[in-house]
N, C-alpha and C positions, 0 to 999 in steps of 0.2 A: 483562476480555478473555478471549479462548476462547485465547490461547495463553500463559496463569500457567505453565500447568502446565510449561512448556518450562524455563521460570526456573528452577524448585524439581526439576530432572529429574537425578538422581544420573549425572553423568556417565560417571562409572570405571565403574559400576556398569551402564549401560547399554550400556557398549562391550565389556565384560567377558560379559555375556548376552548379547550379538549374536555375539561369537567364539564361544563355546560353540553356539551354536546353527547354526552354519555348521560349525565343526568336526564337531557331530554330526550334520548332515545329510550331510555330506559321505560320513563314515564308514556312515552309513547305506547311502546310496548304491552307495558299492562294494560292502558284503556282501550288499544284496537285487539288484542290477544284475549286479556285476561290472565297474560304470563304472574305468575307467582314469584318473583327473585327470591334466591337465596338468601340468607343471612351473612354469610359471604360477601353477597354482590353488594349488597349492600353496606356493610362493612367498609368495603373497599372504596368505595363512595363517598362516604361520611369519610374515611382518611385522606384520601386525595384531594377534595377540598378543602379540609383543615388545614391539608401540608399549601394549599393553594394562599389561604386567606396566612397562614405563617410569611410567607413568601413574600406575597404583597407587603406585608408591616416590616418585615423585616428591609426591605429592597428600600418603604418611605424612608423609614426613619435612618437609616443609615445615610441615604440624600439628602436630608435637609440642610439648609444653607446658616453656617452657625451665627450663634446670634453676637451681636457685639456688647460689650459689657455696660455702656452706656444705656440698652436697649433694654434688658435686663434688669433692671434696675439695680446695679451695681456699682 
């Protein structure tokens, strides 16, 4: 099928490159513009990568490899 590729699609990792690239268009923006963003836009910013840096901790910590009880000091 033409849409595998979605399956195997690093998710963190592509939510993670899309903030960045919004972020830095953004800031582009203002320095060659002088655009003024919204409160909004900005807003929306700051949530998206929050929901990004959630994402990543949630995705490690759920993959960590457990430890054994001996290791542990138990």
């Amino acid at each position: 099928m033409k849409w595998t590729w979605l399956a195997t699609l690093p998710t963190t990792n592509a939510r993670i490159a899309l903030s960045l690239l919004m972020a830095t268009s953004t800031c582009i923006r203002v320095v060659a513009v002088g655009w003024d963003p919204s409160w909004e836009w900005l807003t929306f910013l700051t949530a998206w990568a929050g929901l990004d840096v959630l994402q990543f901790w949630a995705k490690r910590t759920t993959h960590q490899a457990p430890v054994a009880p001996a290791e542990a000091g138990g």
